[in-house]
N, CA, C and O atoms as a Maestro MAE file, in Angstrom:
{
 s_m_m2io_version
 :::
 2.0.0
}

f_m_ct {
 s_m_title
 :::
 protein
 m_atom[236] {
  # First column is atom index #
  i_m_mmod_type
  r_m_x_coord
  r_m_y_coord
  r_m_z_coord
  i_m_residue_number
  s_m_chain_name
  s_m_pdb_residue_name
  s_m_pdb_atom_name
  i_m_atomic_number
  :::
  1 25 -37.343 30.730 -15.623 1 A "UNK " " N  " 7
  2 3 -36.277 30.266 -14.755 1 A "UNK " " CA " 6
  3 2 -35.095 29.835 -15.630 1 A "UNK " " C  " 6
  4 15 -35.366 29.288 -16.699 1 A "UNK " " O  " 8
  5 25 -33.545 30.061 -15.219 2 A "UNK " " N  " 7
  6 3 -32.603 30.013 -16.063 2 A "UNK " " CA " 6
  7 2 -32.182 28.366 -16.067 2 A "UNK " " C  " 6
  8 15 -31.234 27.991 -16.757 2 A "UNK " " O  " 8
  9 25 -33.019 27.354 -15.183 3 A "UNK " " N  " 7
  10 3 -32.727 26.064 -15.156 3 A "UNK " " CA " 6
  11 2 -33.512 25.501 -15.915 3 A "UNK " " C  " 6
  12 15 -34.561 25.990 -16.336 3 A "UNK " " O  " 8
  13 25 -32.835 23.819 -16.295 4 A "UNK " " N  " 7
  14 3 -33.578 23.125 -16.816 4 A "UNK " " CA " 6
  15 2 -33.953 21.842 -15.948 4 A "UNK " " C  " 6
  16 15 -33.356 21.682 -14.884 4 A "UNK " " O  " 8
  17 25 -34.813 21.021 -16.312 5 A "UNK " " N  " 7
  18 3 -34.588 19.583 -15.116 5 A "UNK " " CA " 6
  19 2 -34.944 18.772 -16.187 5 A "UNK " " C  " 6
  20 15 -35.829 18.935 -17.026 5 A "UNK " " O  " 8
  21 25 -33.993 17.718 -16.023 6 A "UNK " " N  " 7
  22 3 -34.043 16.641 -16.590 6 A "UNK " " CA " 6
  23 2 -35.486 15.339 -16.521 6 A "UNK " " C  " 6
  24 15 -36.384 15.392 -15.681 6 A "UNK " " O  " 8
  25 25 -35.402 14.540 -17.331 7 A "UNK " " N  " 7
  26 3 -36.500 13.634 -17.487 7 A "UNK " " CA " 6
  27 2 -36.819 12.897 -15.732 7 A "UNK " " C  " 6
  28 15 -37.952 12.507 -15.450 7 A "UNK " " O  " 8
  29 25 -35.856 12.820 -14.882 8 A "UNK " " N  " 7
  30 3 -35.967 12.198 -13.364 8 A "UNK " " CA " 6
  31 2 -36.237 13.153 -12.652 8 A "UNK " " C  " 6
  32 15 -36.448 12.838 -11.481 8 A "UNK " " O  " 8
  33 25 -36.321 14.268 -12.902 9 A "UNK " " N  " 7
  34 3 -36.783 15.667 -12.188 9 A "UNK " " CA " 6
  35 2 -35.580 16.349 -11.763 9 A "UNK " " C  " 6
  36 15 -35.844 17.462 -11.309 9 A "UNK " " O  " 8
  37 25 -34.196 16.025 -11.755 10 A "UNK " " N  " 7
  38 3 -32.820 15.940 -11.238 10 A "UNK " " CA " 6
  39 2 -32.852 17.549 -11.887 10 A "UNK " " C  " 6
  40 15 -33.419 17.858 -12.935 10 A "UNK " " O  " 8
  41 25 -32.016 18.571 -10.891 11 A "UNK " " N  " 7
  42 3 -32.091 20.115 -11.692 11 A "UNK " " CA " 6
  43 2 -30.359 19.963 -12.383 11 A "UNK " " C  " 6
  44 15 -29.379 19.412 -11.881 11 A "UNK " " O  " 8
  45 25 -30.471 20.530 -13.410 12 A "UNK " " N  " 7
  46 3 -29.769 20.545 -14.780 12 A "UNK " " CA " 6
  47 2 -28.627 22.185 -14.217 12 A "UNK " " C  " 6
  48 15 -28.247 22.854 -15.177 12 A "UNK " " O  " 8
  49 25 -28.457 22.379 -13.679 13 A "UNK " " N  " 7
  50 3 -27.287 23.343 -13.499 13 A "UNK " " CA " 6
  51 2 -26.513 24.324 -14.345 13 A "UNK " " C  " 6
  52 15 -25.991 25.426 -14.179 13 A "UNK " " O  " 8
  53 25 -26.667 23.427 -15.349 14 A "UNK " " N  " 7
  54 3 -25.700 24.263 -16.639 14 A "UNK " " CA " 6
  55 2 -26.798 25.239 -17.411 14 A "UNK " " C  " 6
  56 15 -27.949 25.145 -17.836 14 A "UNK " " O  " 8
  57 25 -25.720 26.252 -17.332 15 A "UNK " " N  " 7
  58 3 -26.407 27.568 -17.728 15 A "UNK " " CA " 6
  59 2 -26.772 27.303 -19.413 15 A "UNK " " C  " 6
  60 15 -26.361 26.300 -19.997 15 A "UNK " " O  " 8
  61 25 -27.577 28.324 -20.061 16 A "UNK " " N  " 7
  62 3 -28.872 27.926 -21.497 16 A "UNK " " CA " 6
  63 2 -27.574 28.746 -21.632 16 A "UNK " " C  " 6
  64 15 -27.066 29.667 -20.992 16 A "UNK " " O  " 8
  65 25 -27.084 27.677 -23.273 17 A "UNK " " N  " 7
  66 3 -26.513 28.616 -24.582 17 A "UNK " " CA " 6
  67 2 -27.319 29.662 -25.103 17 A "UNK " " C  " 6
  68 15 -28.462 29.446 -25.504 17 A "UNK " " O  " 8
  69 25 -26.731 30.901 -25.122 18 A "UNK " " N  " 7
  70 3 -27.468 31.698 -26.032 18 A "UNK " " CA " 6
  71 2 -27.385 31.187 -27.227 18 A "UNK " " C  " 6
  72 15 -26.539 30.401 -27.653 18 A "UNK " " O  " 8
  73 25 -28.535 31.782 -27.914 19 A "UNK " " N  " 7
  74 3 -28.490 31.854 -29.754 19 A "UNK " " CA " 6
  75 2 -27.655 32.214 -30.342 19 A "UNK " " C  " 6
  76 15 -27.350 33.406 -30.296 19 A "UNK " " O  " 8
  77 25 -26.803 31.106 -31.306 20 A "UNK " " N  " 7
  78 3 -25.721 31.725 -32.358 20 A "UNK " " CA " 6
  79 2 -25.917 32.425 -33.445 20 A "UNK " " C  " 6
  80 15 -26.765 32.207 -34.310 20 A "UNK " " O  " 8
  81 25 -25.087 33.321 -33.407 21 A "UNK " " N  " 7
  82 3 -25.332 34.061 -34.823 21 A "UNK " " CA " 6
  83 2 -23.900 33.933 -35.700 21 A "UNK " " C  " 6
  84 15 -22.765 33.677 -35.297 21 A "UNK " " O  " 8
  85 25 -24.398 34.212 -37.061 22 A "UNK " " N  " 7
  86 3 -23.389 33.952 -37.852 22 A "UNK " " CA " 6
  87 2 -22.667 35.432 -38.055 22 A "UNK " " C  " 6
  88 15 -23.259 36.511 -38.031 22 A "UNK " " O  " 8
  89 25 -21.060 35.200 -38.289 23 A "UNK " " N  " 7
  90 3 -20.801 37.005 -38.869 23 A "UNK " " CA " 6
  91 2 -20.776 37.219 -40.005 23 A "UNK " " C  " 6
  92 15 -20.312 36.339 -40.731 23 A "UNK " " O  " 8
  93 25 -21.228 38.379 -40.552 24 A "UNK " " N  " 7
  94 3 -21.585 38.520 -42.020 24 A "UNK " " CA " 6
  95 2 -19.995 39.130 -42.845 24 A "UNK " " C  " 6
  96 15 -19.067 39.821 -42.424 24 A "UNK " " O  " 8
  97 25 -20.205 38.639 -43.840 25 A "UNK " " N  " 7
  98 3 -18.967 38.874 -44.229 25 A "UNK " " CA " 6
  99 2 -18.362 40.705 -44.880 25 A "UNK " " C  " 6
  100 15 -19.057 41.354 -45.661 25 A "UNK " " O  " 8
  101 25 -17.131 41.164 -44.390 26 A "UNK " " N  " 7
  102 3 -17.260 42.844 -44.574 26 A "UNK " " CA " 6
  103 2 -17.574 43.235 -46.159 26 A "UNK " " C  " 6
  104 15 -17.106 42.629 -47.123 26 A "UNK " " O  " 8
  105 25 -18.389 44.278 -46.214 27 A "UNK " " N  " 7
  106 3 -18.472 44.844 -47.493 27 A "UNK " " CA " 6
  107 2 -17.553 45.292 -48.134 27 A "UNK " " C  " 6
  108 15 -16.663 45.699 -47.388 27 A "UNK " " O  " 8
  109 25 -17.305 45.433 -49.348 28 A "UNK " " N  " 7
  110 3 -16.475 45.952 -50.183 28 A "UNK " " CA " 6
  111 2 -15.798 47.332 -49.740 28 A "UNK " " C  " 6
  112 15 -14.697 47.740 -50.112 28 A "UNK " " O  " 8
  113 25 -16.656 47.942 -48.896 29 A "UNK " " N  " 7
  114 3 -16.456 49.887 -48.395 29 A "UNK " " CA " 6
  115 2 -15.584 49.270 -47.126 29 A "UNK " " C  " 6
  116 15 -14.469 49.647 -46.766 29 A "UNK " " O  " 8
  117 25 -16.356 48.268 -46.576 30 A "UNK " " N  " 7
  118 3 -15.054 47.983 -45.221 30 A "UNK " " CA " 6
  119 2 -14.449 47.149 -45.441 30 A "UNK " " C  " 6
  120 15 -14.127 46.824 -44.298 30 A "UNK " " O  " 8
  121 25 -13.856 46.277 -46.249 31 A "UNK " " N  " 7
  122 3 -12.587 45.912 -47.006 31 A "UNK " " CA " 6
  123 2 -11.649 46.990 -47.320 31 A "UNK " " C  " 6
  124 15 -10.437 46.874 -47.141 31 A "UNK " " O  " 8
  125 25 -12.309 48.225 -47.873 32 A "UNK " " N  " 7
  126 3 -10.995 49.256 -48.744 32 A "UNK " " CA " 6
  127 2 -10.997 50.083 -47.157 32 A "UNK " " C  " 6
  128 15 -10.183 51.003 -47.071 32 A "UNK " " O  " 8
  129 25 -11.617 49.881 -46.270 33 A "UNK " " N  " 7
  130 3 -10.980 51.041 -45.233 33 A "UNK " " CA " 6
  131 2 -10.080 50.379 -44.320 33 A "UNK " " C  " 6
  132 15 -9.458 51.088 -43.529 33 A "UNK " " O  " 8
  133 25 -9.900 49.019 -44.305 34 A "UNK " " N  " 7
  134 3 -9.164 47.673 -43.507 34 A "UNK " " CA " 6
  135 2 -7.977 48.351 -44.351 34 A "UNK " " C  " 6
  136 15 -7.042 48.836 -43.714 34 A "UNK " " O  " 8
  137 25 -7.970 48.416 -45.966 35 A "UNK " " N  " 7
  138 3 -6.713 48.518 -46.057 35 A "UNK " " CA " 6
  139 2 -5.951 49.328 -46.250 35 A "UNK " " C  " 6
  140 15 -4.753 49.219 -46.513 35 A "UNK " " O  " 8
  141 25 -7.023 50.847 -46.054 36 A "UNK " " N  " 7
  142 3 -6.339 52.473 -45.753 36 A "UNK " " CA " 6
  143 2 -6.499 52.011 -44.082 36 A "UNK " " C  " 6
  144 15 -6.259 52.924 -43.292 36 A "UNK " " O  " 8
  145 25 -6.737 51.183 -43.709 37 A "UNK " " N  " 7
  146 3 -6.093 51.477 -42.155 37 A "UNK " " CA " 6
  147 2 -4.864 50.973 -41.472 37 A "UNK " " C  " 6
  148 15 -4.275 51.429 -40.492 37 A "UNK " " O  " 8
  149 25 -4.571 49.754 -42.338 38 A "UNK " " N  " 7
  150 3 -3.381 49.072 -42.237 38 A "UNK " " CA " 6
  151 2 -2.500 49.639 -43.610 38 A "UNK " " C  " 6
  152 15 -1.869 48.762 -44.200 38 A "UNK " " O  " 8
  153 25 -2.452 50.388 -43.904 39 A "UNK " " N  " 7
  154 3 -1.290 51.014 -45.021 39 A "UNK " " CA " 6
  155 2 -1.239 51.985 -43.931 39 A "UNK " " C  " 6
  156 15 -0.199 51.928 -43.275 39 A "UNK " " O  " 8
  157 25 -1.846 52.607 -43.673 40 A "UNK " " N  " 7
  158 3 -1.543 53.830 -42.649 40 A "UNK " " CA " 6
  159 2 -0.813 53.436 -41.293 40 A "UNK " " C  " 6
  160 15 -0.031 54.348 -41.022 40 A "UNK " " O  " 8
  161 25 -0.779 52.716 -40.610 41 A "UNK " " N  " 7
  162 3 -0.455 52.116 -39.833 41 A "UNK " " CA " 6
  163 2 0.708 51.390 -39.786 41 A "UNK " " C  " 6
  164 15 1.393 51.324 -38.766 41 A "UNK " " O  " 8
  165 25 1.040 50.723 -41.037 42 A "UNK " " N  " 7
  166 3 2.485 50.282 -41.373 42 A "UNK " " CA " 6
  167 2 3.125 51.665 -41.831 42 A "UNK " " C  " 6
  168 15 4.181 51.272 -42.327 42 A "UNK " " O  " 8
  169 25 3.119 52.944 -41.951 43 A "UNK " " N  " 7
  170 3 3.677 54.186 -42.873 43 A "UNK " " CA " 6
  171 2 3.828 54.720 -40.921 43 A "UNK " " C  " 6
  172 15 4.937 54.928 -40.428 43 A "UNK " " O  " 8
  173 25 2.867 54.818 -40.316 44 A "UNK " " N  " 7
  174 3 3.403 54.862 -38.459 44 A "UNK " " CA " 6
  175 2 4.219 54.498 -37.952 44 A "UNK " " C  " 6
  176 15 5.068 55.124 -37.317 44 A "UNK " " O  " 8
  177 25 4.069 52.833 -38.230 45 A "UNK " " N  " 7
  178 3 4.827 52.204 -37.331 45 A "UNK " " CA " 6
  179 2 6.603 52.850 -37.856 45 A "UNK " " C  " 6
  180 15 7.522 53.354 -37.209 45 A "UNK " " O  " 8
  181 25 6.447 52.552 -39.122 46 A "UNK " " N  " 7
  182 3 7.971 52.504 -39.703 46 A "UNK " " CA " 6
  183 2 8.702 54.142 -40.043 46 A "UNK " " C  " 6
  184 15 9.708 54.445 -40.685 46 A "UNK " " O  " 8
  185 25 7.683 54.992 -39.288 47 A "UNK " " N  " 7
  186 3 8.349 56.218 -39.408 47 A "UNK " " CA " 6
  187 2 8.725 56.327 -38.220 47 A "UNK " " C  " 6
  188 15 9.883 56.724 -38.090 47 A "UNK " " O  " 8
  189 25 7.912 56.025 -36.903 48 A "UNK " " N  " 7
  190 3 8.260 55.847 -36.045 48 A "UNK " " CA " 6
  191 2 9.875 55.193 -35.288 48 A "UNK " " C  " 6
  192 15 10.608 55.340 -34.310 48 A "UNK " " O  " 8
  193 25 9.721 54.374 -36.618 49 A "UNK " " N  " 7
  194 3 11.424 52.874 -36.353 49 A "UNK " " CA " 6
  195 2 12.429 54.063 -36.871 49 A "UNK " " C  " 6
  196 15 13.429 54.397 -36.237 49 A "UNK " " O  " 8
  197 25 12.060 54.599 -37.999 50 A "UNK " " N  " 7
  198 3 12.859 55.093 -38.509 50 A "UNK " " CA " 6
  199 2 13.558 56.723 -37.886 50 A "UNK " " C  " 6
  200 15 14.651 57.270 -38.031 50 A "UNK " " O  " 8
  201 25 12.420 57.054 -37.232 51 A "UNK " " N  " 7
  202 3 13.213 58.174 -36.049 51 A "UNK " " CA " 6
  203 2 13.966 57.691 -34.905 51 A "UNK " " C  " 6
  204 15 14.691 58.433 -34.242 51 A "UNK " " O  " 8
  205 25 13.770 56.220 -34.621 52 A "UNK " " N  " 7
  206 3 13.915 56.200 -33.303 52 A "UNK " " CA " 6
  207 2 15.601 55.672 -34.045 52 A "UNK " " C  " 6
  208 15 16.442 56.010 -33.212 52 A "UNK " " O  " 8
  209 25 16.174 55.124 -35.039 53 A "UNK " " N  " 7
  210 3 17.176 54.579 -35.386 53 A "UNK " " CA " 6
  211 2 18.185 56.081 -35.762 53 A "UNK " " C  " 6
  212 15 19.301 56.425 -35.371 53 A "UNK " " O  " 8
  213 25 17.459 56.546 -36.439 54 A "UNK " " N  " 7
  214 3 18.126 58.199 -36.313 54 A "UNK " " CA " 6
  215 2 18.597 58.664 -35.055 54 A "UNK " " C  " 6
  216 15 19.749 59.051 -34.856 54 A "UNK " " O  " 8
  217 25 17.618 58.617 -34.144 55 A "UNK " " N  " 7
  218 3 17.855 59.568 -33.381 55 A "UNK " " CA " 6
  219 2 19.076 58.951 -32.356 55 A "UNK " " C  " 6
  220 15 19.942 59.645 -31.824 55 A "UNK " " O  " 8
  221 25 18.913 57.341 -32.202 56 A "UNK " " N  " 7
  222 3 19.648 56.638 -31.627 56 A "UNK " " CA " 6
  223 2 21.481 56.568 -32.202 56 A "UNK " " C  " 6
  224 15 22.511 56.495 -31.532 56 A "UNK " " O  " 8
  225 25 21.255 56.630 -33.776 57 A "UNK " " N  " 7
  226 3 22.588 56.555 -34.165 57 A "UNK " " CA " 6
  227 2 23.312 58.176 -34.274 57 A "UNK " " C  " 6
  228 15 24.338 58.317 -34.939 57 A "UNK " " O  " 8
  229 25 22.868 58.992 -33.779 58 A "UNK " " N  " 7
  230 3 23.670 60.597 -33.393 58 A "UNK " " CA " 6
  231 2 24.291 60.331 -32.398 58 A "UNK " " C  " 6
  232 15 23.872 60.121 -31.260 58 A "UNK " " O  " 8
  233 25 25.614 60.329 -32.906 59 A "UNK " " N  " 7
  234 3 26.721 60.589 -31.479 59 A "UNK " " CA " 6
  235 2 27.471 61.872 -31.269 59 A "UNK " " C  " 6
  236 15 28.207 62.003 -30.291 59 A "UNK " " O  " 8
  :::
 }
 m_bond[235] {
  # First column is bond index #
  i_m_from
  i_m_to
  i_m_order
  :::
  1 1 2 1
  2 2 3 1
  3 3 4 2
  4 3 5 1
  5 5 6 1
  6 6 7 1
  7 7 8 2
  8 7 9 1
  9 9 10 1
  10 10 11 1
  11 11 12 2
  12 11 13 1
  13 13 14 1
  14 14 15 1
  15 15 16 2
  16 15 17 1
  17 17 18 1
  18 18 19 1
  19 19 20 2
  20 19 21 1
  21 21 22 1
  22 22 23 1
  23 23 24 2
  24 23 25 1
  25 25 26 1
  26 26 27 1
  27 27 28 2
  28 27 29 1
  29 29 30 1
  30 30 31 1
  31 31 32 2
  32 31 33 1
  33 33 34 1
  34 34 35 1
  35 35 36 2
  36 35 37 1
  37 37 38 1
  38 38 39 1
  39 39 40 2
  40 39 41 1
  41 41 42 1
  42 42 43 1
  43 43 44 2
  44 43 45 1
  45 45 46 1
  46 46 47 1
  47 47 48 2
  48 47 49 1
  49 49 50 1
  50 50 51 1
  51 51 52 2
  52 51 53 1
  53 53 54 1
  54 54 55 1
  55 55 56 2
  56 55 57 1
  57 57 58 1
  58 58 59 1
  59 59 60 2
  60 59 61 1
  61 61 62 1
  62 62 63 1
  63 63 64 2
  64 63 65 1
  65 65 66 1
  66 66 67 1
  67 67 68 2
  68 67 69 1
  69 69 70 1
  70 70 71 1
  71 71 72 2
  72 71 73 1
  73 73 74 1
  74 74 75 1
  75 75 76 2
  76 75 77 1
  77 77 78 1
  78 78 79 1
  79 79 80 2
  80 79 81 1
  81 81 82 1
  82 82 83 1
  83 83 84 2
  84 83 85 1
  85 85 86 1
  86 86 87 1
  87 87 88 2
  88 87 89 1
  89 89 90 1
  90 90 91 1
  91 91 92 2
  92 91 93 1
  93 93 94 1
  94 94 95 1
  95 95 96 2
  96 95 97 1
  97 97 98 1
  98 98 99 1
  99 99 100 2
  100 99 101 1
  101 101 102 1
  102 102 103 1
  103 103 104 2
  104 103 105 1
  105 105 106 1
  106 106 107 1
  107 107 108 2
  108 107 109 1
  109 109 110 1
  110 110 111 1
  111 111 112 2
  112 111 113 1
  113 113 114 1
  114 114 115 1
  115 115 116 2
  116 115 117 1
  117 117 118 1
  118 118 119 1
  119 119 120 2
  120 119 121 1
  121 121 122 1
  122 122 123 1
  123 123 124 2
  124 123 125 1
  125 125 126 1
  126 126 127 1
  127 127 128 2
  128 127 129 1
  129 129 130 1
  130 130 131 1
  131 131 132 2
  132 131 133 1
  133 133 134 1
  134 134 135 1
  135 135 136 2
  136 135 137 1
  137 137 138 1
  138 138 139 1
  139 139 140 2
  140 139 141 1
  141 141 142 1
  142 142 143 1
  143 143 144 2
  144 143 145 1
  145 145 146 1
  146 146 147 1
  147 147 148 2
  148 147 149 1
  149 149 150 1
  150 150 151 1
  151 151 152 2
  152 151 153 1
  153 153 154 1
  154 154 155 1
  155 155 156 2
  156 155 157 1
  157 157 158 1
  158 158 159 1
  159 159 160 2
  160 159 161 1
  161 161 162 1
  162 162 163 1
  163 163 164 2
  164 163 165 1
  165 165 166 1
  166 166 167 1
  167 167 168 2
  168 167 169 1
  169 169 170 1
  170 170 171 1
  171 171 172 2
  172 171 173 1
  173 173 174 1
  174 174 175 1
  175 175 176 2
  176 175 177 1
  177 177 178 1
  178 178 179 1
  179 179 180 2
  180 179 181 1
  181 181 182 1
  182 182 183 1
  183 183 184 2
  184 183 185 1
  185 185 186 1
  186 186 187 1
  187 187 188 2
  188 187 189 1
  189 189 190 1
  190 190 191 1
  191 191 192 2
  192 191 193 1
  193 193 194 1
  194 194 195 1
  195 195 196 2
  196 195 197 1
  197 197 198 1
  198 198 199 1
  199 199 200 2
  200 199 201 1
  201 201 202 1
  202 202 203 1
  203 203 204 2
  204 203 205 1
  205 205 206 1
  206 206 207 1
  207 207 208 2
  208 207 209 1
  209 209 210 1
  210 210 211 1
  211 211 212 2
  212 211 213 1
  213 213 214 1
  214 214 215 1
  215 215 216 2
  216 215 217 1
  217 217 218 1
  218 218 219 1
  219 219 220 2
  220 219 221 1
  221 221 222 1
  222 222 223 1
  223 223 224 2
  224 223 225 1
  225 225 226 1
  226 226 227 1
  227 227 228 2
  228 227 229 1
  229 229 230 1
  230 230 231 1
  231 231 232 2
  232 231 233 1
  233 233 234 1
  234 234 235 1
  235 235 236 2
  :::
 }
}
């Protein structure tokens, strides 16, 4: 049963914490792909800026 009752028999309502787990910290292989994914991603974004400022400043 997902309840508990207290020492007066009174029912306890509040739902059971699950079990915490800890997060393990990323490996060295997913550290270097965090930062081929965010180099890649800033080289997007800013090619992206950089067409849209082009294309905007043609009159």
């Amino acid at each position: 049963m997902p309840y508990t009752t207290e020492e007066g028999g009174r029912l306890n309502n509040f739902a059971k914490e699950p079990k915490m787990y800890t997060a393990e910290p990323p490996t060295k292989a997913q550290q270097r792909n965090f930062v081929i994914w965010g180099v890649l991603a800033a080289v997007l974004v800013s090619g992206v800026i950089f067409v849209a400022f082009s294309v905007s400043s043609v009159s």
